[in-house]
C-alpha positions in Angstrom: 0.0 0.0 0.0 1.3 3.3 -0.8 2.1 6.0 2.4 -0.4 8.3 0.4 -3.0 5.6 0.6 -2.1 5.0 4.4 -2.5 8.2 5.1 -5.6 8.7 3.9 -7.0 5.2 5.2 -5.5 6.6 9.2 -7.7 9.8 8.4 -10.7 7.9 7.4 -10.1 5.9 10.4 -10.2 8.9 12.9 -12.5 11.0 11.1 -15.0 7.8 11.9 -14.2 7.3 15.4 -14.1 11.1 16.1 -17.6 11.0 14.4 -18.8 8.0 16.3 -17.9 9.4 19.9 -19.5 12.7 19.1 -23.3 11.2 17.9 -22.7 9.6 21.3 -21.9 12.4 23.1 -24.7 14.7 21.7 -27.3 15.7 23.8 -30.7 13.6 23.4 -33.8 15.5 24.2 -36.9 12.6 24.8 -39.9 13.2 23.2 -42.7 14.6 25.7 -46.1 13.7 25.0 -48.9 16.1 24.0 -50.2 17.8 27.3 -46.9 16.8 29.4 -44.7 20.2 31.4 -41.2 20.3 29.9 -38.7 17.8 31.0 -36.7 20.1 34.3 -32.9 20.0 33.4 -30.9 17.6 35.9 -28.0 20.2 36.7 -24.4 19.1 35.6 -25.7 15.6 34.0 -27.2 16.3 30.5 -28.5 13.3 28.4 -26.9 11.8 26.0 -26.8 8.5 24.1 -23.8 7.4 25.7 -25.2 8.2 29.5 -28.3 6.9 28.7 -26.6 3.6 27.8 -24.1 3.0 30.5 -27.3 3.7 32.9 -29.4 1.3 31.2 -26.6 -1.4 31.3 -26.1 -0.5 35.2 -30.1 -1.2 35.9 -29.6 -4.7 34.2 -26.1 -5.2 36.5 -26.1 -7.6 38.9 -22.8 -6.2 40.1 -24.5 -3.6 41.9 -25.8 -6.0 44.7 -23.4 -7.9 47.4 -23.4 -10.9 46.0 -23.7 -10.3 42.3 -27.5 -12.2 42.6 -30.2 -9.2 42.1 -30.3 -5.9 39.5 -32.2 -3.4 39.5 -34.4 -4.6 36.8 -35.0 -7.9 39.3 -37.2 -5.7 41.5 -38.6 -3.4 38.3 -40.1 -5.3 35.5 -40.7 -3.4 32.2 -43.7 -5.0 31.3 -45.5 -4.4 34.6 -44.2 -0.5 33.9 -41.3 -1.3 35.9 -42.9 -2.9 39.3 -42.7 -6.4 40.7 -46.1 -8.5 41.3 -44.2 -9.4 44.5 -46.3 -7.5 47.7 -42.6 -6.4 48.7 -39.5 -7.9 46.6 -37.0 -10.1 47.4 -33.2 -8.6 47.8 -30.1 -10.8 48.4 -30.2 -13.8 50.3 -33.9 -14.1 50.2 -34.3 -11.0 52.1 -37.9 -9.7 52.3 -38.0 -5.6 51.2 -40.0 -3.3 53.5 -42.5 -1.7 51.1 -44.3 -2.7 47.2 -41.7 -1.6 45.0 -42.7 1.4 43.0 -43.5 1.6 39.5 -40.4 3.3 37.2 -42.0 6.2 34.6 -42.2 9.9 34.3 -39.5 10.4 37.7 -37.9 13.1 36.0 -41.2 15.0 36.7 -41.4 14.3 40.2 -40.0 15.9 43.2 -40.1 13.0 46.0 -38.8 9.7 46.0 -40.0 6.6 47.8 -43.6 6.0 49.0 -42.5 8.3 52.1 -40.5 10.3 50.0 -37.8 10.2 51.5 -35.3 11.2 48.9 -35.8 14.2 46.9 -33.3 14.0 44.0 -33.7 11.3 40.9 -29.8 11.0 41.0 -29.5 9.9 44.7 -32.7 7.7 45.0 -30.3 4.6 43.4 -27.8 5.0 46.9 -31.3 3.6 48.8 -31.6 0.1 47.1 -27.9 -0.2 46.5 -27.6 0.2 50.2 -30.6 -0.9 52.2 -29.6 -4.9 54.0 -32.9 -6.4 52.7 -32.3 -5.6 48.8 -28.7 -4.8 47.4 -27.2 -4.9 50.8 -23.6 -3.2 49.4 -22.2 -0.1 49.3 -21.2 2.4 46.5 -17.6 1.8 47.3 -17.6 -1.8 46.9 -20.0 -1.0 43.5 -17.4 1.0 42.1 -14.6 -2.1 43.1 -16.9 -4.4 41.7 -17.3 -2.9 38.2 -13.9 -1.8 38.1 -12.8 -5.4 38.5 -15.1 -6.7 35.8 -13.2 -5.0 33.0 -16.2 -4.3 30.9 -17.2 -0.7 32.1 -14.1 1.6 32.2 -14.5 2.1 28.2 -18.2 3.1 28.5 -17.7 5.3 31.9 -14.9 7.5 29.9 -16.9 7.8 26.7 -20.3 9.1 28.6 -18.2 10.8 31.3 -14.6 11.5 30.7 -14.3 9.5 33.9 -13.3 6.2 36.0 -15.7 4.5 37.3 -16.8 6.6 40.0 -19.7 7.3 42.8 -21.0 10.4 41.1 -20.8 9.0 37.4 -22.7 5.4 38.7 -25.7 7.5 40.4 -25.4 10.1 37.0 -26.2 6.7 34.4 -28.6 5.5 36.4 -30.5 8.7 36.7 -29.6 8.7 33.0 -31.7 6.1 32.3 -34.4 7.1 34.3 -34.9 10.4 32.9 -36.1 8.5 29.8 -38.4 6.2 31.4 -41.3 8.5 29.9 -45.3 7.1 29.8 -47.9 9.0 28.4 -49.2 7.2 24.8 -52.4 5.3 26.9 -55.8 5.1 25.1 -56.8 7.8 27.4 -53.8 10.1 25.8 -55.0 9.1 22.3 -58.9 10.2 23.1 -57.5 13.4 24.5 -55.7 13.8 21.2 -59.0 13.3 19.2 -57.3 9.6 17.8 -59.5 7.5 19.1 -63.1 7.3 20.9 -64.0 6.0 24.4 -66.5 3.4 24.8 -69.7 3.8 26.6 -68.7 2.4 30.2 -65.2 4.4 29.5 -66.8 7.3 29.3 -68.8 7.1 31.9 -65.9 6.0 34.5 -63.9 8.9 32.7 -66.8 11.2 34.0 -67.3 9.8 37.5 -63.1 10.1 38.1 -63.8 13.9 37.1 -67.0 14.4 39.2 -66.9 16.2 42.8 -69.0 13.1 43.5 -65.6 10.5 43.6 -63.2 13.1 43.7 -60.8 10.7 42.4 -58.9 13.4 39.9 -58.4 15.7 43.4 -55.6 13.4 44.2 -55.0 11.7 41.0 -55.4 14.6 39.2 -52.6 16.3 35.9 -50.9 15.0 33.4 -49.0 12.3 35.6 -52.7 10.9 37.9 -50.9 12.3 40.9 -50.7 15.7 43.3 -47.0 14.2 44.2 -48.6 14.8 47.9 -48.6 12.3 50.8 -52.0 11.4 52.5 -53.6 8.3 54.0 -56.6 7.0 52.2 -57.6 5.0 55.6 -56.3 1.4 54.4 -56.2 0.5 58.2 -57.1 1.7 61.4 -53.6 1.2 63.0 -50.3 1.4 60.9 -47.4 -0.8 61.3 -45.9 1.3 58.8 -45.5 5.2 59.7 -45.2 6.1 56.9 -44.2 9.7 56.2 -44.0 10.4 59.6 -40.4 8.4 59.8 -39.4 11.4 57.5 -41.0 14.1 59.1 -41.4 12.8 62.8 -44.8 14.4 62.8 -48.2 12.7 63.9 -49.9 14.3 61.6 -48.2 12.3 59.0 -48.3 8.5 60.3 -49.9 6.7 57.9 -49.6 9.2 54.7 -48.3 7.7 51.5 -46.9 9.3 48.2 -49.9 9.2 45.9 -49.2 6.9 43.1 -49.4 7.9 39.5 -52.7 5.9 38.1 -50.7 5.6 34.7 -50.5 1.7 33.7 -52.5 1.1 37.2 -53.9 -2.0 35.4 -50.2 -3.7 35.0 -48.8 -2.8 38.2 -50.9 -4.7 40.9 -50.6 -5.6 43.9 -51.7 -2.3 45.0 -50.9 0.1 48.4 -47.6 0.5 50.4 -47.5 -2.9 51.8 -48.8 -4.8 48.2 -51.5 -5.8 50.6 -54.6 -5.5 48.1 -54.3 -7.6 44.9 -56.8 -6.4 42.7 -57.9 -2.8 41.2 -62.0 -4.3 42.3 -60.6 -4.5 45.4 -59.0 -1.1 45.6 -62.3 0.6 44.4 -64.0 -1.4 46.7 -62.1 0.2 49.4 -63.0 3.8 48.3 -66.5 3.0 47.6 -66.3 2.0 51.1 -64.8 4.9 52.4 -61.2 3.5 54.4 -61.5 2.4 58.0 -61.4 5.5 60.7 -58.0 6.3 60.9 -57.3 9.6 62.3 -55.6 10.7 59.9 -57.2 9.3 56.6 -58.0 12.0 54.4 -61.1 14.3 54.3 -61.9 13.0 51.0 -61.7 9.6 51.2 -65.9 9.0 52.3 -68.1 6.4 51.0 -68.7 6.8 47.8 -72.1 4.9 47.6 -71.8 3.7 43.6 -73.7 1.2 42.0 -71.9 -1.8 40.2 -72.3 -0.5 36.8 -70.6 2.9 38.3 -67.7 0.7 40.0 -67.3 -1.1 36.5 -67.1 2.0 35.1 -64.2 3.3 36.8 -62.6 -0.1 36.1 -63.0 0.4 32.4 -62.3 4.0 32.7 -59.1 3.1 34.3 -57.8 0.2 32.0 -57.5 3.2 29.4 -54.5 4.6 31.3 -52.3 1.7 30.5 -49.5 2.7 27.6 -48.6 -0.9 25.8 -45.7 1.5 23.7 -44.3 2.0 26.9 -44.6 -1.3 28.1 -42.8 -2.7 25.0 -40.5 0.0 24.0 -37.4 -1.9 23.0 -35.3 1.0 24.0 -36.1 -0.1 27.6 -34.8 -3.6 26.9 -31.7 -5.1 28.1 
């Protein structure tokens, strides 16, 4: 081969790689659905194709845990929009977790994490699994030993961080990842956008959530089916659980609860803090009811006195919020 010819073959060379690391590097901005606030910025950790990757290949590593035996994704299944049917999940060892793990969508929205919300930063919320005894039971030290040891991350670290593997840059993929993790394509979302029409008992349901008569939408209300606030909807009369009162030490707050988005409700069973209640009749049931007489169950939660057709209704009504595109997005996949 001629030096002009190798020349030009070692420019081609870098030109592509040069090329390749930059459409990595650029910043990816996720489609937001019709109706849905801008996505807030997440301060000093920008998306980008190469972030978003090394985050989703850290929610698929069982590295993260002690004994290399649970992920991320073993607790967070996609197509039960990233919750476990488990009442609470199982961590190393056959450990038994504390609370239903949460659903995984739309968190770059949301303000609090945890059903007590305890944490109130997307990027540190991954520290709590990683750490707690009775699901990942390690440490972000022995993480960063772990992956380091592997040899199949320092490559993908440098290219979506200029870094080692480090504390800052693990927590930074993960919430990476996260930020993506975007629902909002349900039948519901395609009748708002005039692409499709709701039945007769959907539209019925759809009008009872609305009514001042349920006041379902006063809690479960916005683009996301949540306030983001904490209450108690009365599920017992004395909690074992405190709730968010172990965040706030307040009495006032024993027995309040996150409010759960109502996206992809349908998928994501069993229902409440403790997975106690299996099915969404069941759940209705227990608002039709109105709770048990715990001090501090919501003004709103009162029997609802509905008829079957009405509680069938809301059923319906509330099958429409499940989004199959999120459910099977391959970009989700491992």
């Amino acid at each position: 081969m001629s030096r002009r010819l190798i020349i030009l073959s070692c420019f081609v060379f870098f030109a592509c790689s040069k090329d390749a690391i930059l459409e990595d590097q650029v910043i990816v901005r996720p489609e937001i659905p019709s109706g849905f606030p801008s996505l807030p910025d997440s301060p000093g950790n920008q998306l980008t194709a190469a972030r978003i990757k090394l985050g989703k290949r850290l929610f698929f590593e069982k590295l993260l845990s002690n004994d290399n035996s649970i992920s991320c994704s073993s607790c967070h299944f996609q197509q039960l929009a990233f919750s476990d049917p488990s009442p609470t999940s199982l961590g190393i060892q056959g450990q038994i977790g504390f609370r239903n793990a949460q659903p995984l969508f739309n968190l770059g929205f949301k303000e609090h994490f945890f059903r007590d919300g305890g944490v109130n930063n997307l990027r540190l919320s991954s520290l709590n699994p990683i750490s707690n005894p009775n699901e990942m039971g390690s440490d972000i030290v022995s993480v960063i030993k772990r992956l380091k040891a592997s040899g199949r991350y320092a490559d993908d670290f440098q290219l979506a961080y200029q870094d080692t593997i480090s504390a800052l840059s693990i927590l930074n993929a993960l919430e990476c990842f996260q930020r993506i993790l975007i629902s909002g394509n349900s039948k519901f979302d395609q009748w708002k956008r005039g692409e499709t029409e709701l039945n007769a008992s959907e539209e019925l349901g759809r009008n009872l959530f609305f009514s001042s008569r349920t006041n379902c939408s006063s809690c479960h209300g916005g683009f996301n089916f949540s306030s983001d606030d904490f209450k108690s909807n009365g599920l017992f009369e004395t909690y074992a659980d405190s709730g968010r009162q172990r965040i706030t030490t307040l009495a006032s707050d024993r027995g309040k609860f996150a409010i759960p988005s109502l996206r992809n409700i349908s998928v994501t069973a069993p229902y409440m803090h403790n997975g106690g209640i299996e099915t969404l009749e069941d759940v209705l049931s227990l608002y039709n009811e109105g709770g048990t007489n715990f001090e501090n169950k919501d003004e709103l939660i009162q029997p609802l006195n509905l008829t079957d057709t009405e509680i069938a209704a809301l059923l319906d009504f509330l099958l429409t919020l499940k989004d199959d595109s999120f459910l099977n997005n391959p970009a989700y996949k491992q």
